[in-house]
VEXLO-572844 format. One line per field, with one value per residue (C-alpha): residue in one letter; chain; y, z, x. Coordinates in steps of 0.5 Angstrom, whole numbers. Each point is the difference from the previous one (the first is absolute). Layout:
res <- A	...
chain <- A	...
north <- Y	...
up <- Z	...
east <- X	...
END
This chain:
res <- X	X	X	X	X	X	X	X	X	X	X	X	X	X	X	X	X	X	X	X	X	X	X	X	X	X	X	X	X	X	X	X	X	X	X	X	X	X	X	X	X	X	X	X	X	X	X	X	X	X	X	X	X	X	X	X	X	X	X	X	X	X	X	X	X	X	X	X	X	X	X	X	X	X	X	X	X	X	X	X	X	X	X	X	X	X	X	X	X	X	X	X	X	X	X	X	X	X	X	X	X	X	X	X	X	X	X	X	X	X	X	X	X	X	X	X	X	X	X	X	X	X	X	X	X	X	X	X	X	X	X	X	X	X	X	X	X	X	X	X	X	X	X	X	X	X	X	X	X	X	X	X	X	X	X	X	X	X	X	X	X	X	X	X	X	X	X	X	X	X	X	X	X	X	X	X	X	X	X	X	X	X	X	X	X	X	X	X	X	X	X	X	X	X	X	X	X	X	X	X	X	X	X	X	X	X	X	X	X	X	X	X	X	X	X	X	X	X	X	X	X	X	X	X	X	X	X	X	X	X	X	X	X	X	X	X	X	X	X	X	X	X	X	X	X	X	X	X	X	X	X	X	X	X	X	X	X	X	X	X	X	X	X	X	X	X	X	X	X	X	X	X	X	X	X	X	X	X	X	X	X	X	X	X	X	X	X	X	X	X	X	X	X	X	X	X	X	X	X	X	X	X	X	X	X	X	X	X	X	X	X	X	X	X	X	X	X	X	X	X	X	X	X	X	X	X	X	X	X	X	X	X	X	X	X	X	X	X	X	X	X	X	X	X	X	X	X	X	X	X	X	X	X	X	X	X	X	X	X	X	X	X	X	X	X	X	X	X	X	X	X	X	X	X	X	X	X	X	X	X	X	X	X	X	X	X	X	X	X	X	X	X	X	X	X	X	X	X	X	X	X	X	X	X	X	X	X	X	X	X	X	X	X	X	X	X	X	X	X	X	X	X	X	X	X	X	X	X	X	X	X	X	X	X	X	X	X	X	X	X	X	X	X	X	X	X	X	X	X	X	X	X	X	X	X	X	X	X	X	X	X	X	X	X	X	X	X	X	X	X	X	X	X	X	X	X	X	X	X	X	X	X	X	X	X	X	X	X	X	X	X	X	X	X	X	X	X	X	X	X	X	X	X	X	X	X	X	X	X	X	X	X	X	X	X	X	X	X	X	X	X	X	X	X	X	X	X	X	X	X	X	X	X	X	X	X	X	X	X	X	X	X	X	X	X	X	X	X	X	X	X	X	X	X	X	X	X	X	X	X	X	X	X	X	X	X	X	X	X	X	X	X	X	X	X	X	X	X	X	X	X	X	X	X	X	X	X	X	X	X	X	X	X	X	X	X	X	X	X	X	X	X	X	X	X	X	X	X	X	X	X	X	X	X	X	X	X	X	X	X	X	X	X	X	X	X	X	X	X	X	X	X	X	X	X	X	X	X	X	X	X	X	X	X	X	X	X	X	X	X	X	X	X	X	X	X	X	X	X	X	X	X	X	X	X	X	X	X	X	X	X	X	X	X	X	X	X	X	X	X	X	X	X	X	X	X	X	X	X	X	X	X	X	X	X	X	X	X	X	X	X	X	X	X	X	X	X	X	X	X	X	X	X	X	X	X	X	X	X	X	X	X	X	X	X	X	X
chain <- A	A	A	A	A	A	A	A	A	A	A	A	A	A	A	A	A	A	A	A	A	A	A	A	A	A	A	A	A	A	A	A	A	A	A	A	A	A	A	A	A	A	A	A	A	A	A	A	A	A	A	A	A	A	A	A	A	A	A	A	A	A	A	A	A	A	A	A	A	A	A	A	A	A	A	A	A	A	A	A	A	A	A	A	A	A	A	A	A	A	A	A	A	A	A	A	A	A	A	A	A	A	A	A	A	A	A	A	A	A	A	A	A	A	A	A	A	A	A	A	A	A	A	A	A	A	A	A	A	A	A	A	A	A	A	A	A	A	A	A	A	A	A	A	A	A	A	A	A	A	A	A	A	A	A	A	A	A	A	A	A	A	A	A	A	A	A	A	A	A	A	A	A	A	A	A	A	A	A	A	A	A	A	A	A	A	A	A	A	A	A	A	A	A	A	A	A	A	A	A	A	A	A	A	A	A	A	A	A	A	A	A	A	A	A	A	A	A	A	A	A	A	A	A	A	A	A	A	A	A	A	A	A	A	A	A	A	A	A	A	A	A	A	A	A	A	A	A	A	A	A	A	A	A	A	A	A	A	A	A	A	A	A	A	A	A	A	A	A	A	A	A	A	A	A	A	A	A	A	A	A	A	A	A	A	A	A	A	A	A	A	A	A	A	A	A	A	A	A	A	A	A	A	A	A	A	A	A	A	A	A	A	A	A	A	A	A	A	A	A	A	A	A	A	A	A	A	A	A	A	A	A	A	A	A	A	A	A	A	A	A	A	A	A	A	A	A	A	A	A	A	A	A	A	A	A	A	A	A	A	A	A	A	A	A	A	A	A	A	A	A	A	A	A	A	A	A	A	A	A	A	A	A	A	A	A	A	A	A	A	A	A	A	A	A	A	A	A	A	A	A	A	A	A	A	A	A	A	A	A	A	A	A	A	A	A	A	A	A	A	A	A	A	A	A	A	A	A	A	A	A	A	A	A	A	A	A	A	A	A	A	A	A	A	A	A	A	A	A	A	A	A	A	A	A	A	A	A	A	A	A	A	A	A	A	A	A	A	A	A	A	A	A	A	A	A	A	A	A	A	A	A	A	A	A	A	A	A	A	A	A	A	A	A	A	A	A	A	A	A	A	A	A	A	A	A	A	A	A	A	A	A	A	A	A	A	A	A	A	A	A	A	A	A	A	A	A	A	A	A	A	A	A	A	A	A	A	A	A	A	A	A	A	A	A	A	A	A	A	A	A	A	A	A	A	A	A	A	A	A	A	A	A	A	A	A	A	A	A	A	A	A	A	A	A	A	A	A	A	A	A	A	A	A	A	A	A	A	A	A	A	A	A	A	A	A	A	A	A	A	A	A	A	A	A	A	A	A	A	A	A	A	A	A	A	A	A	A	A	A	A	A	A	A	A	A	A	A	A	A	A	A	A	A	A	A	A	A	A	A	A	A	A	A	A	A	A	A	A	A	A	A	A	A	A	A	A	A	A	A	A	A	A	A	A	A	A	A	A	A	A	A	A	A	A	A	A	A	A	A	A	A	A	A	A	A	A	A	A	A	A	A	A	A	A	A	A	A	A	A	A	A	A	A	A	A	A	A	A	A	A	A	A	A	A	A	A	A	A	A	A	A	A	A	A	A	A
north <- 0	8	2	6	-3	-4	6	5	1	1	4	6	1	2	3	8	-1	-5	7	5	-4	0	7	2	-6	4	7	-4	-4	7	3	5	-2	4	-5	4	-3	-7	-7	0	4	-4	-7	3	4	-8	-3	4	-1	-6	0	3	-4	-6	4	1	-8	-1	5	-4	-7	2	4	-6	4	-5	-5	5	0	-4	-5	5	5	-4	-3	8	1	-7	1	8	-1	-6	2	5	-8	-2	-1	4	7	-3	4	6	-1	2	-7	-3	2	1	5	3	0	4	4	3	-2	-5	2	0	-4	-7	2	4	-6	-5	5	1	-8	-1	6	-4	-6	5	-1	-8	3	4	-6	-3	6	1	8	-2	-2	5	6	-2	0	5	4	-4	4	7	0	-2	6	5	-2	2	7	1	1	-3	-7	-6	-8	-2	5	-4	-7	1	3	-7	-4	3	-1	-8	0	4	-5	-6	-3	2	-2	-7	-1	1	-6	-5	2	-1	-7	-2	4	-2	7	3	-3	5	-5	-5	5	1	-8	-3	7	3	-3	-4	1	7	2	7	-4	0	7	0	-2	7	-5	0	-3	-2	-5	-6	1	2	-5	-6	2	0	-8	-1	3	-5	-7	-4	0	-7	1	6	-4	-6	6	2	-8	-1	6	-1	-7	0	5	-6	-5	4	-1	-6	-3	3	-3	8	0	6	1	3	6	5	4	0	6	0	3	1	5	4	-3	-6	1	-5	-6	4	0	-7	-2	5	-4	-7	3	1	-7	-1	4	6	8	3	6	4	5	5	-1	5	7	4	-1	-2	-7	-1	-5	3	-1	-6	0	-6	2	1	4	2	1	5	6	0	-5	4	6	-6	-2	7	1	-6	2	6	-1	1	8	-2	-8	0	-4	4	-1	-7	1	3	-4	-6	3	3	-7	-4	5	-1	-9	1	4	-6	-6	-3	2	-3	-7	-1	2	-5	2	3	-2	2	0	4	1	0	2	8	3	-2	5	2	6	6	1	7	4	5	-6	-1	-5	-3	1	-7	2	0	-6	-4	4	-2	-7	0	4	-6	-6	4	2	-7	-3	5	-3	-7	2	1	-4	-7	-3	-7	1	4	-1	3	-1	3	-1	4	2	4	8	2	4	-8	1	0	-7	1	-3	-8	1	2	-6	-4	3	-3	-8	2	2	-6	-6	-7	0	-7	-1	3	-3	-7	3	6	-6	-4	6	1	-8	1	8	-4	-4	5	4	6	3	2	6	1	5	-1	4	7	-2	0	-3	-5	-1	-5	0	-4	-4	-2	-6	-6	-3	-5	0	-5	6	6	4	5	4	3	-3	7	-2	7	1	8	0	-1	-3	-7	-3	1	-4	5	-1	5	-2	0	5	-2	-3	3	4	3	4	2	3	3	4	3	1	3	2	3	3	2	-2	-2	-2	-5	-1	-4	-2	-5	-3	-3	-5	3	8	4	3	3	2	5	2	3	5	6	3	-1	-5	2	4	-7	-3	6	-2	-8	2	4	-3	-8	0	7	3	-6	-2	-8	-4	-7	-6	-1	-5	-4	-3	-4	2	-5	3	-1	3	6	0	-2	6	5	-2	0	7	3	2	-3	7	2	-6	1	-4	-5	-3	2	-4	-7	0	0	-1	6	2	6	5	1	-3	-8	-1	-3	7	2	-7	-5	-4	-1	-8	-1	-6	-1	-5	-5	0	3	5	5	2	4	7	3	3	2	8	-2	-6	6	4	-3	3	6	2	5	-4	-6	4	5	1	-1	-5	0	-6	1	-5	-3	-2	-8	4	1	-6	-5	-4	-2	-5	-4	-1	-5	-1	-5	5	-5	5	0	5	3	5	0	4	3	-7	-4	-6	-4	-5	2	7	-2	2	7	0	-1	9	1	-4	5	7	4	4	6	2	6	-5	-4	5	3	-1	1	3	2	2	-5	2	7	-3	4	-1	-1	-1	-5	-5	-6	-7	-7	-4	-3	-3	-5	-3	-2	-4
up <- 0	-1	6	-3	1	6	5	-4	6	5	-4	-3	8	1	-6	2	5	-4	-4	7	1	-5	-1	6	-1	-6	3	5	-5	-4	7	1	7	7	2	0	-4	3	-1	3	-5	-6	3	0	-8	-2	3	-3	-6	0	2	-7	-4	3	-1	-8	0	3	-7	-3	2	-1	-7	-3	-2	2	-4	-6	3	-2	3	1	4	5	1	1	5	4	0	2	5	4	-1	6	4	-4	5	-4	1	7	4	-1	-1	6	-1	4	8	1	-6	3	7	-2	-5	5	6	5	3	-7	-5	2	0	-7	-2	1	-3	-7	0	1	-4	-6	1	-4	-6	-1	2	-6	-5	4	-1	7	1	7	3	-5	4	8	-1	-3	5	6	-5	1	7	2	-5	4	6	-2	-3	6	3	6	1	4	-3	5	-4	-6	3	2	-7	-3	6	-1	-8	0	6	-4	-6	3	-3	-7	0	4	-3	-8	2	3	-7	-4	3	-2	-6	-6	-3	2	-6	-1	-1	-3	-6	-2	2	-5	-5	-2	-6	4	-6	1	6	0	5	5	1	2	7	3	3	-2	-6	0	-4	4	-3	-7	-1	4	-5	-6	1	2	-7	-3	3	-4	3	2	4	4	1	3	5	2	1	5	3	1	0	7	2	-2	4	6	-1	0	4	6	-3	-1	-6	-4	-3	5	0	-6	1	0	2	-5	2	-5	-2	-6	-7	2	-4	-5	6	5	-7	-2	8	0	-5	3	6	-3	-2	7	2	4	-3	1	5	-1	5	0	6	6	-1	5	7	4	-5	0	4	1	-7	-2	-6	-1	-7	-7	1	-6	1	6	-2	7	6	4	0	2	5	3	1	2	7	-2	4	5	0	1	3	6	4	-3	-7	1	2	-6	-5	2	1	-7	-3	3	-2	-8	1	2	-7	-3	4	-5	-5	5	0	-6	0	-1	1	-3	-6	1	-7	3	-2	2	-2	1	4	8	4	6	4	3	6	1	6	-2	-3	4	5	5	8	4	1	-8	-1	5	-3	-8	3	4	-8	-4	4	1	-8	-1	4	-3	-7	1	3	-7	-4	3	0	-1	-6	-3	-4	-3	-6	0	-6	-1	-7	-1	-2	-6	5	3	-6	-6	0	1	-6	2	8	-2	-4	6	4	-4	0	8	1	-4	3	0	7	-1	0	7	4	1	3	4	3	2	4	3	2	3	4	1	6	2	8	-3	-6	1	-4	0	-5	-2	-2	3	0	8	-1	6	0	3	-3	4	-3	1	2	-4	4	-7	-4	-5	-1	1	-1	2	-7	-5	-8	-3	-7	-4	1	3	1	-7	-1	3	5	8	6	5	7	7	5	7	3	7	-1	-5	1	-3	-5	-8	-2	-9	-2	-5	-1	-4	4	-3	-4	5	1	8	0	5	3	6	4	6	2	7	-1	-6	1	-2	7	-5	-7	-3	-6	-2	-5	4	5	6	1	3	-7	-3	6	-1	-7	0	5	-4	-8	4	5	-3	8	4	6	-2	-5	0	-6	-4	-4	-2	-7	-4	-7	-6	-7	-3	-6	3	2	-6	-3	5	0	-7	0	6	2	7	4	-5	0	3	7	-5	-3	4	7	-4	-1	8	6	3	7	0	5	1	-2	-1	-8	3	2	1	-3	5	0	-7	-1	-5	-2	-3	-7	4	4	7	3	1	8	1	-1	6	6	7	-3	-6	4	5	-7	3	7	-2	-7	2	3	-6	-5	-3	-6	-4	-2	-3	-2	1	-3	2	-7	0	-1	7	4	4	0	1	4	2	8	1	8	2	-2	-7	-5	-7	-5	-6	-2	1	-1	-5	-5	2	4	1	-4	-6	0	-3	-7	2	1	-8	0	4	-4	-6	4	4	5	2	8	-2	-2	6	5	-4	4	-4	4	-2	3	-3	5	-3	-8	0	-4	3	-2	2	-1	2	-3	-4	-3	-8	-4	-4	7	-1	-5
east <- 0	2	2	-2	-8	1	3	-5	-4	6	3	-5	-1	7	0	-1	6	4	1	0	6	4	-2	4	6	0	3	4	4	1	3	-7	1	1	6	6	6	4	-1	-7	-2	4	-4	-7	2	2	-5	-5	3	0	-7	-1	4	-5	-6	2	1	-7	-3	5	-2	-8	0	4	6	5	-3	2	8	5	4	6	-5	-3	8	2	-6	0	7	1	-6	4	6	1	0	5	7	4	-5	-4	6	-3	-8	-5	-2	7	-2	8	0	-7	3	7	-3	-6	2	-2	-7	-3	4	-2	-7	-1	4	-5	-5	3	1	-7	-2	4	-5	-5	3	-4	-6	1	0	-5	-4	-1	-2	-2	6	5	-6	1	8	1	-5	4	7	-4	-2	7	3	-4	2	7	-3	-2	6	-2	0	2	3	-6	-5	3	-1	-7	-2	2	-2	-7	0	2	-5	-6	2	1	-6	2	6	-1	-7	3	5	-4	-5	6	1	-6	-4	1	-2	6	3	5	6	-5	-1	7	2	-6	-1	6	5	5	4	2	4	-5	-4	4	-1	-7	1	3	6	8	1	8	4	-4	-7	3	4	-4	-7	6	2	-8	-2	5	-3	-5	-7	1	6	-4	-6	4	4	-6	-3	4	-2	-7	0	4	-5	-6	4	1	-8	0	5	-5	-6	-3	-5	3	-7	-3	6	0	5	8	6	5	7	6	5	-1	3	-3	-8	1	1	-6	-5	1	-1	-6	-3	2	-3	-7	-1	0	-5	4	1	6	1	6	2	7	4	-2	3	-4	4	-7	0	8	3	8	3	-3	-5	-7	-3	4	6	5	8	3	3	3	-1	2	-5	-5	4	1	-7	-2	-2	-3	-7	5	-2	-8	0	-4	-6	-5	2	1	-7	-3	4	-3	-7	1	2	-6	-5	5	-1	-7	-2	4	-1	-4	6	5	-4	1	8	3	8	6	4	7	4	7	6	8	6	1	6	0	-2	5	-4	3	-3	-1	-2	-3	-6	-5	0	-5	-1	-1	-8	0	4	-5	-6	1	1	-7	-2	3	-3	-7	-1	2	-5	-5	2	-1	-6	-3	5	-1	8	-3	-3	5	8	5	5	7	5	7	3	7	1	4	4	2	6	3	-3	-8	-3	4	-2	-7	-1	5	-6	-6	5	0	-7	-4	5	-4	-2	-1	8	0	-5	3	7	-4	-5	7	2	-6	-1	7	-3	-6	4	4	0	3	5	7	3	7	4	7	7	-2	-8	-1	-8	-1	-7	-5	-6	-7	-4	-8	-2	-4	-6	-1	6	-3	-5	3	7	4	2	-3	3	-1	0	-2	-7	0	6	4	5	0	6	-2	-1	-4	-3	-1	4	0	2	1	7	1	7	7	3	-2	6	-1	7	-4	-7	-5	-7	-6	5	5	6	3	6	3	-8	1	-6	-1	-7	-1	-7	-1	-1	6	3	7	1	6	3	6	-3	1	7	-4	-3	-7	-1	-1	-4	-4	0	-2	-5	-4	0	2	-5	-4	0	-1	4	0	-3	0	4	-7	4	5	1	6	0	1	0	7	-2	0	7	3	-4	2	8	0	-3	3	-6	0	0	-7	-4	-7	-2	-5	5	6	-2	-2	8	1	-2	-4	-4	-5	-2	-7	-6	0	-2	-7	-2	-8	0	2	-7	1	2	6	2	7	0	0	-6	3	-3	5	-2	6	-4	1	4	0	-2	-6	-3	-3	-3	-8	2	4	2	4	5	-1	3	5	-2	7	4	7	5	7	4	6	4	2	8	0	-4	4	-6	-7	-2	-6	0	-5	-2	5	4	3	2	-1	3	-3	5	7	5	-5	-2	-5	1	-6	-3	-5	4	6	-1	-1	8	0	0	5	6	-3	2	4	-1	4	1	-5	-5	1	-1	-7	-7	-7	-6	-7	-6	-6	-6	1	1	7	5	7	8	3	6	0	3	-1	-3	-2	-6	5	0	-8	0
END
């Protein structure tokens, strides 16, 4: 649908003082303002001006103008409108709080910087046709410039104008979200997946988002693919998506809608999944990752994205909330979300989950963390832990957790290497792996697990892992089973084994040299659990060593004191392997398929979360019954304590493991790896992969990590394994 029909309504309210607005931003930016000359006046005169450059785009969008340019235009405006973010110039832009703060002064720097940050989400509504939300931020501008004219103001003055805006329109903006996840109306990114000419790269232009050399190059390669390949990517996609379905035993029928999630570039794949999808009976819901500092979630991003002119101007506003974050506002979040899942709750019933098509091979980022960004008080930190669980119980409130899946699926980016095309094609081999082959030796391992007590980890060379995992008892061994034999259904590719441990008796240290987390990197991470919670953690990425505590607790455990180990798992693709020594892409992979070539632990929620009373059987026919711990076994009497609402996979490479062990409770040892090969019965031909490559000390010493709950992508390393092993 036009969004110029569909917001009709809501926009011709605005209208009037859409135009008051802009009238006056219009005086400010030409310097008609009472502000004496300084840097005050320089960022209000930018900002406006800014604001005027929006304005003219959304004329643009709305009267058609940018269908009549030509590809070197809209190249010129995407790239001079995002250019300021770029690294080599993001020094000297406001949007940068040390710059603001330098250039401004300490009591309004930080504040205005946010300001113009979340003035520069405005630049979506624009493509979106959304006058609404371009009319409240432009007036939240203006009554912040005038309280600068005045020439009497306070930084609480400022604070309070932007803590009452987000207050006043909290329902909008919340509301707006919660639609989006829902109303298949909202077809903005639908329209140009299923509508434009795939062929010509003009397309991509049509988002409002940075089109980099990423989405060019990517939508280039996908042109030159036969369809039949397209459809076949696309398959294993949504096939793993109806599988997921069907491994729990939900009617998919009664579902009828599916949240795509991709990256930019990728249309030719995501319309061909569309189709397939429809012949499931489910309609695509596509939104844009959230841009307004009420629906974010630190630097993270859920919805389709596009490459990042620079990680670090989201990762300094990552705690922006800071500013306004409070128990009240805690409150009207949550009154305004269940008064959005009300209007929806029939949309939500018939949600059936997302479809995550993402993406690996960008630069790794290493943050700066700097001091003049907002950081949170311990209050805040604790109330965005009350807010996470509380929102999450809301939305499982309206979407049964049993009664929906998820897919999730990873492809390389151009920016991987020279070699892209070759690992693309590597990737797809990977990604649709005969997950017969693996079966029988995952099942060897999991009857060997099965008879086990507990699980030992200890790493080798400078990898000081010494890790006992616990495991749950089986009341019926000929009936039930402890592990998970994961073979490529929501989670693609194939090649785990996977179980909740206990957590009493769960005890040690998980020591990665370098690791890959939610697109940051942590260096030498260290973390000790004592019966299954963690009790210490650090990092060797900053000087001082409370710098990076700081830094795990709020990206590791998002503001927590502890989280407990909500999985742990033994890797087995080797095919993987082989392709990532190959490529030399160990440190770029994705946690998907970085932590099938490893043994790993998760921090937080168990794999089972929301879904714990959902029977699931391995091919074999036993029932997996370890689904929950000590935390998630108290969901029917406290939800609060069950769940963290997080889960990330840190991978330990079979380059530093010393070995794992299945200790069974006469305390008889089984070994499964040593020294990093496979040693146990039905494993061996595993080992073929690693005659085949080399691996370096760097490679030995790399991790690979994700968040899955959250279906973010990870860079990770890890280490071994090959499919000519399987055959």
């Amino acid at each position: 649908m036009d969004y110029r029909v569909l917001l009709k309504e809501e926009n011709e309210a605005v209208k009037e003082r859409f135009e008051l607005a802009a009238e006056r931003i219009r005086e400010i930016a030409s310097g008609k303002n009472e502000l004496p000359e300084g840097e005050v006046s320089r960022y209000f005169k930018q900002t406006a001006a800014f604001l005027e450059k929006c304005r003219a785009i959304y004329a643009a969008v709305y009267d058609g103008i940018l269908d009549s340019c030509t590809l070197e235009e809209l190249q010129r405006e995407n790239r001079k409108f995002y250019e300021e973010l770029f690294p080599e110039n993001y020094e000297s832009s406001f949007a940068n709080p040390a710059y603001a703060v330098k250039s401004i002064g300490e009591e309004y720097g930080r504040i205005l910087s946010f300001l113009y940050a979340e003035l520069r989400s405005e630049r979506v509504f624009c493509f979106e046709q959304n006058l609404e939300k371009m009319t409240y931020l432009n007036e939240l501008f203006i009554e912040i410039y005038c309280m600068f004219e005045s020439g009497d103001v306070s930084y609480h003055q400022v604070k309070d104008a932007i803590y009452w805006f987000l207050y006043d329109y909290a329902e909008e903006w919340i509301g707006w979200r919660v639609r989006e996840m829902f109303d298949t109306s909202l077809s903005f990114a639908t329209s140009i997946v299923m509508g434009a000419d795939l062929t010509n790269i003009r397309y991509l232009y049509s988002y409002g988002e940075y089109i980099s050399e990423n989405e060019i190059r990517m939508a280039e390669y996908l042109s030159s693919l036969l369809q039949e390949e397209i459809d076949e990517i696309a398959f294993t996609f949504t096939d793993g998506y109806r599988e997921g379905f069907a491994l729990k035993n939900v009617d998919l029928s009664k579902k009828k809608t599916v949240n795509i999630r991709y990256n930019i570039g990728f249309e030719r794949i995501i319309r061909a999944a569309v189709y397939q999808f429809r012949e499931m009976g489910l309609e695509p819901v596509i939104y844009r990752a959230a841009v307004n500092t009420l629906n974010k979630r630190q630097n993270l991003k859920v919805g389709y994205i596009s490459s990042n002119p620079n990680e670090q101007y989201d990762y300094d506003h990552r705690f922006d909330e800071a500013i306004y974050f409070d128990k009240r506002m805690l409150d009207r979040k949550l009154t305004c979300m269940r008064k959005a899942y009300e209007t929806f709750a029939e949309e939500a019933e018939g949600f059936a989950g997302p479809a995550c098509f993402e993406v690996f091979g960008e630069i790794p980022f290493e943050p700066e963390s700097k001091p003049e960004a907002y950081r949170l008080s311990e209050r805040q930190q604790n109330l965005l832990v009350e807010y996470s669980a509380e929102s999450n119980a809301l939305m499982n409130e309206f979407i049964n957790q049993d009664e929906r899946s998820f897919t999730i699926i990873a492809y390389p980016l151009p920016s991987i290497g020279e070699q892209f095309e070759e690992i693309f094609e590597e990737v797809r081999k990977v990604n649709n792996l005969d997950k017969e082959k693996y079966k029988e030796i995952q099942q060897n391992m999991i009857q060997v697990l099965d008879r086990a007590a507990f699980v030992k980890i200890m790493g080798r060379g400078s990898n000081m892992t010494n890790l006992t995992i616990a495991l749950t008892d089986l009341e019926d061994p000929e009936t039930q089973t402890k592990f998970e034999n994961c073979l490529a259904d929501v989670n693609i590719p194939v090649g785990e084994v996977f179980t909740t441990p206990r957590l009493k008796g769960t005890n040690g240290l998980l020591h990665v040299g370098k690791v890959y987390l939610n697109g940051l990197c942590y260096k030498n991470l260290r973390i000790q659990f004592e019966d299954g919670m963690v009790t210490e953690y650090s990092c060797d990425n900053f000087a001082e060593e409370e710098e990076g505590r700081k830094f795990i607790k709020e990206n590791l455990l998002f503001n927590r004191d502890t989280l407990p180990m909500g999985e742990f798992a033994i890797g087995t693709n080797t095919t993987a392997y082989v392709m990532a020594a190959k490529y030399d892409i160990m440190s770029k992979l994705p946690i998907l398929i970085a932590e099938k070539m490893g043994p790993h632990v998760a921090l937080g929620d168990t794999c089972y979360s929301y879904s714990e009373d959902v029977r699931v059987f391995n091919p074999d026919g036993k029932e997996i019954i370890a689904k929950d711990n000590e935390c998630s076994v108290l969901r029917k009497e406290n939800p609060k304590k069950a769940y963290f609402n997080c889960h990330t996979d840190i991978t330990i490479p079979y380059e530093a493991l010393g070995r794992i062990v299945a200790v069974n409770k006469e305390r008889v040892e089984v070994p499964i790896i040593l020294d990093g090969r496979f040693v146990l019965d039905g494993t061996f031909r595993l080992n073929d992969a690693f005659q085949k490559t080399e691996t370096s000390e760097s490679e030995m010493e790399t991790g690979a990590g994700g968040l899955v709950e959250d279906i973010l992508q990870e860079d990770g390393a890890s280490s071994n394994t090959d499919e000519d092993a399987i055959d």
